[in-house]
C-alpha positions as CSV (number, residue, x, y, z in Angstrom):
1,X,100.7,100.9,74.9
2,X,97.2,101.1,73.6
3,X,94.5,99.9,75.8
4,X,90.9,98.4,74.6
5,X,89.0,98.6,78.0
6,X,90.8,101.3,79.5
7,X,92.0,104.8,79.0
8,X,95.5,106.0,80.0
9,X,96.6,109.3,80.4
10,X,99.7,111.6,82.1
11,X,98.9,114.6,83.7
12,X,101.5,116.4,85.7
13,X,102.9,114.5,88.2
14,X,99.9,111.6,87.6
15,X,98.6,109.1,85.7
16,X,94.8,108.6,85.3
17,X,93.8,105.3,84.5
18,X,89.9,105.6,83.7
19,X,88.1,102.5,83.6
20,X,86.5,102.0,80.2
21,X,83.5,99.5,79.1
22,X,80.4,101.5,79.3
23,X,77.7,101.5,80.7
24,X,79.1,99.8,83.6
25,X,82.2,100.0,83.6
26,X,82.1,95.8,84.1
27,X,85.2,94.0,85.0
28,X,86.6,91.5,82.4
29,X,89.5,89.5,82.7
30,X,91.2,91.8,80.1
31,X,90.4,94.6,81.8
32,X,92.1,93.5,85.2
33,X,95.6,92.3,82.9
34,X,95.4,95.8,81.1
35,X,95.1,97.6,85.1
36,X,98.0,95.4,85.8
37,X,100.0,96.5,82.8
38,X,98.7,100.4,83.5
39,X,100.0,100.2,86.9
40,X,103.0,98.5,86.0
41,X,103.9,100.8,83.2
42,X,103.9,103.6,86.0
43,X,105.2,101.8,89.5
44,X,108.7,103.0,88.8
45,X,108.2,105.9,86.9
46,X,109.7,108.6,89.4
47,X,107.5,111.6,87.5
48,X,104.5,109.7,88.5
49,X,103.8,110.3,92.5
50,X,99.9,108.9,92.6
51,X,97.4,107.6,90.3
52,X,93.9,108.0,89.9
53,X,91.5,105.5,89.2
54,X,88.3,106.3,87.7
55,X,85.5,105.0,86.0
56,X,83.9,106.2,82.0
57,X,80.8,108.3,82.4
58,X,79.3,109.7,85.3
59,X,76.8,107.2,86.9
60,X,79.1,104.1,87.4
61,X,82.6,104.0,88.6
62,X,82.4,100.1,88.4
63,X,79.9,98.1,88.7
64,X,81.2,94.6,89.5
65,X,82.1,91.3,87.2
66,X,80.8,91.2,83.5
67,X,78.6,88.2,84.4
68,X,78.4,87.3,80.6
69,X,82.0,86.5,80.6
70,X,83.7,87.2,83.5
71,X,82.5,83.7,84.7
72,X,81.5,82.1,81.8
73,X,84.2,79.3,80.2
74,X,87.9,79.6,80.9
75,X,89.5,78.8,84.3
76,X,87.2,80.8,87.3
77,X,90.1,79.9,90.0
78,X,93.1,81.1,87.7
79,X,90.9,84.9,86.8
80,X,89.9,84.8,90.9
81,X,93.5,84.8,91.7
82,X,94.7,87.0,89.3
83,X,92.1,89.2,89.7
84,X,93.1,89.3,93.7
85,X,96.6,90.0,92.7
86,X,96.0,92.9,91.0
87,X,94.0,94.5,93.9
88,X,96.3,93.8,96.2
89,X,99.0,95.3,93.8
90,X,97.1,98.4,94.2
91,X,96.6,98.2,98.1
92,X,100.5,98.0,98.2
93,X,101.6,100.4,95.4
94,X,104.5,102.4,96.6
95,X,102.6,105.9,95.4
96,X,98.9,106.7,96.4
97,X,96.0,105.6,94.6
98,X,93.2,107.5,94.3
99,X,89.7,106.2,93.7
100,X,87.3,108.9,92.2
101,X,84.1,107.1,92.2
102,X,82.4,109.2,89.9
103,X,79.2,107.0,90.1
104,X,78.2,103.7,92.0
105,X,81.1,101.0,93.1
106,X,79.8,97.8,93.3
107,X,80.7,94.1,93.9
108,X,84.2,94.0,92.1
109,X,84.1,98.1,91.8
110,X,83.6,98.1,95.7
111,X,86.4,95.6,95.8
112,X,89.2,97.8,93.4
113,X,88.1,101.1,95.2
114,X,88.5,100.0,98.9
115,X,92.1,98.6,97.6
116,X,93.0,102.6,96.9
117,X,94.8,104.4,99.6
118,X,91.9,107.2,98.8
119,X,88.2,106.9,98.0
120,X,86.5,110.6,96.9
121,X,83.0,109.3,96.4
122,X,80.3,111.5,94.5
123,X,77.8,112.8,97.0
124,X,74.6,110.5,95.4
125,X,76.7,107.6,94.2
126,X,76.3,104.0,96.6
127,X,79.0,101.6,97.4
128,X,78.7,98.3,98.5
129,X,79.4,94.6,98.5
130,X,76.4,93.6,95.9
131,X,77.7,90.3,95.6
132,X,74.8,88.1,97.9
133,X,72.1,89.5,95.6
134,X,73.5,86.8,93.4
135,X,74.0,84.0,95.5
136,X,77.8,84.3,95.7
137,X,80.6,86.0,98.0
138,X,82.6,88.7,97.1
139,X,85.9,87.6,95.2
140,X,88.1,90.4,95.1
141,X,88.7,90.5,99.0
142,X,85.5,92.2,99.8
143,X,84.8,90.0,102.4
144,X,88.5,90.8,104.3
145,X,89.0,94.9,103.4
146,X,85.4,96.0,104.6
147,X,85.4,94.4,107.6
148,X,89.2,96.2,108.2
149,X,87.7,99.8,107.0
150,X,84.3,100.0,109.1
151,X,84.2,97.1,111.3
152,X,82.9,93.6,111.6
153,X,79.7,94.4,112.7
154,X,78.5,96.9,109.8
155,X,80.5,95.0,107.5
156,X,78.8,91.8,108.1
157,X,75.2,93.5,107.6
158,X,76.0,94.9,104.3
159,X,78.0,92.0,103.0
160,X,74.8,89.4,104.0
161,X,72.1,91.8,102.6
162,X,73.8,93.4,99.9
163,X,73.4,97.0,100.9
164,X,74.1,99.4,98.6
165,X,75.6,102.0,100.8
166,X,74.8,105.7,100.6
167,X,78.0,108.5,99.7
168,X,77.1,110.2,103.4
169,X,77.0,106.8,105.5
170,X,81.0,105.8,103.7
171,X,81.5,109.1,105.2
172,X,80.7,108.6,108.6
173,X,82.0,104.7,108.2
174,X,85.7,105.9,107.1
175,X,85.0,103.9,103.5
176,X,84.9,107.1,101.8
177,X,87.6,109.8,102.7
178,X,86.0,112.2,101.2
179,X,82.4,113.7,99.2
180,X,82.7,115.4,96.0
181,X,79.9,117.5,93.9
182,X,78.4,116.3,91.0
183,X,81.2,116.6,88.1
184,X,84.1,117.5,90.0
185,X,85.0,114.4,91.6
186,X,87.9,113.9,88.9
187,X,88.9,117.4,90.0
188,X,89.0,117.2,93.1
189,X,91.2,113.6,93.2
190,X,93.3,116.2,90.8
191,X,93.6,118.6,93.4
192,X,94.5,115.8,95.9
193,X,97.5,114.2,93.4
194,X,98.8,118.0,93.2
195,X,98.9,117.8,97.0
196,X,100.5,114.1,97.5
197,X,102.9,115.3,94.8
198,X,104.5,118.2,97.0
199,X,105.3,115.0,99.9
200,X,108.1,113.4,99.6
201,X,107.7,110.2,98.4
202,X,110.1,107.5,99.9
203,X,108.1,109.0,103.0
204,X,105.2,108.4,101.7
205,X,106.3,104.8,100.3
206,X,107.4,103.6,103.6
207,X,103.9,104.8,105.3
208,X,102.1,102.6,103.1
209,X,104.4,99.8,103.8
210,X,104.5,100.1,107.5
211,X,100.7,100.9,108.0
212,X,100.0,97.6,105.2
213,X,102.8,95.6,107.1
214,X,101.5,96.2,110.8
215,X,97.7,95.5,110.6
216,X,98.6,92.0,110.1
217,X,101.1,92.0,113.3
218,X,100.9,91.9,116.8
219,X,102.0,95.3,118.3
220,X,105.3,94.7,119.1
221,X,106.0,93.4,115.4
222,X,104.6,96.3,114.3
223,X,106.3,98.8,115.9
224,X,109.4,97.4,115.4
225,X,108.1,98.0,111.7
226,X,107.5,101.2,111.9
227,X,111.4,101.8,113.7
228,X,113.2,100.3,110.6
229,X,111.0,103.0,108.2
230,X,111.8,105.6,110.6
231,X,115.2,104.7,110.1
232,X,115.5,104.5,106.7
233,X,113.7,107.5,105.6
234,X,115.5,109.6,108.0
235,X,118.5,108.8,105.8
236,X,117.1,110.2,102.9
237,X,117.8,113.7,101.4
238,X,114.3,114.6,101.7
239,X,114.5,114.1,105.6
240,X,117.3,116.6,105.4
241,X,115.6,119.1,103.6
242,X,112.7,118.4,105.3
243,X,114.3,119.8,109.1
244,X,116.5,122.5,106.9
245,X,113.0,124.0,105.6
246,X,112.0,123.9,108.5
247,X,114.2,125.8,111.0
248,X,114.3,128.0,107.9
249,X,110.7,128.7,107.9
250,X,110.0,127.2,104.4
251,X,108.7,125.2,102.3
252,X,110.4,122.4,101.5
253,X,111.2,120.7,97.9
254,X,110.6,116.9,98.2
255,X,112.6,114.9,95.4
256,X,112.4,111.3,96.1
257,X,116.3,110.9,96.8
């Protein structure tokens, strides 16, 4: 499928889905139906074990909603929701996403990188819930996923003033997993999708689940959630080759079975 406002690519055992309408990489309602289609094109697709998201350029990952369209005309509520449902597709894909923020996350940007199950941030780019500046809220769950990551009380200061937060302080919050050097924060999310690649991925699939699953349960829900994927990956083939490489003091080959 050919893409207009994003770029598509397969690269060993992951897909790269780079954001693409420069300078700021501004989020358009086509550009949230063509992420849905990229991800979709990929979700069951067993040669693909994570995805990277990344933005075009190297000074703006994504800076939030095209405010010349994103808003303008058309039904707001309907582009809201399905704007909502694609982040949360993402929060709850079955293989790791990867943000590389390459350059600033803001508002919307903020909102689709905090939805990956990793954030590499460049060491001098800013992330932040922008959206106040404007007079609005955030709309892409900004509001509900910060709060989760660092805590109510930093969240609520950034979200009412607007704080463009620096690469070292998501650091220290747990918003950014991890700082990259200028120009190799593609790289290094490679080097990471090499490294989710070699787990074994109904594992890994049933993490995300139960982790997703029981941060919105009481305790006792939850670990009863966490039983039933115990369970069913230790019926997998990978579990068995798993405790085989094991006692034989190697490494073991993960095939998603």
């Amino acid at each position: 499928m050919a893409y207009e406002t994003l770029l598509f690519a397969r690269e060993e055992s992951f897909a790269i889905i780079t954001l693409n309408r420069p300078p700021a990489n501004a989020i358009s309602e086509p550009l949230m139906r063509e992420l849905n289609a990229a991800l979709n094109s990929v979700e069951n697709d067993d040669s693909v074990r994570a995805v990277i998201i990344t933005g075009a350029g190297d000074r703006i990952f994504c800076a939030g909603a095209d405010l010349g369209s994103a808003f303008a005309g058309g039904d707001v509520d309907t582009f809201i929701r399905f704007g909502n449902s694609v982040v949360r597709k993402i929060e709850r894909f079955a293989k790791p996403v990867i943000a590389a923020i390459n350059g600033h996350a803001l508002g919307g940007g903020c909102e689709i990188a905090m939805a990956c199950h990793f954030r590499l941030v460049k060491e001098t780019a800013r992330m932040g819930q922008t959206e106040s500046n404007l007079g609005i809220t955030p709309g892409f769950g900004g509001s509900q996923r910060l709060p989760r990551l660092i805590g109510r009380t930093k969240a609520l200061e950034y979200l009412i003033l607007g704080t463009q937060v620096p690469a070292t302080e998501c650091l220290a919050l747990g918003l950014a997993n991890r700082l990259t050097k200028e120009g190799e924060t593609l790289n290094d999310a490679r080097a990471l999708a090499r490294e989710i690649a070699k787990r074994p991925p109904i594992a890994t699939r049933l993490i995300i689940e139960a982790v997703d699953e029981g941060l919105e349960a009481p305790t006792d829900k939850a670990i009863d959630i966490e039983i039933r994927a115990f369970l069913k990956s230790l019926k997998t083939e990978d579990a068995a080759e798993g405790i085989q490489a094991f006692f034989a003091k190697r490494e073991p080959t993960f095939k998603g079975k």
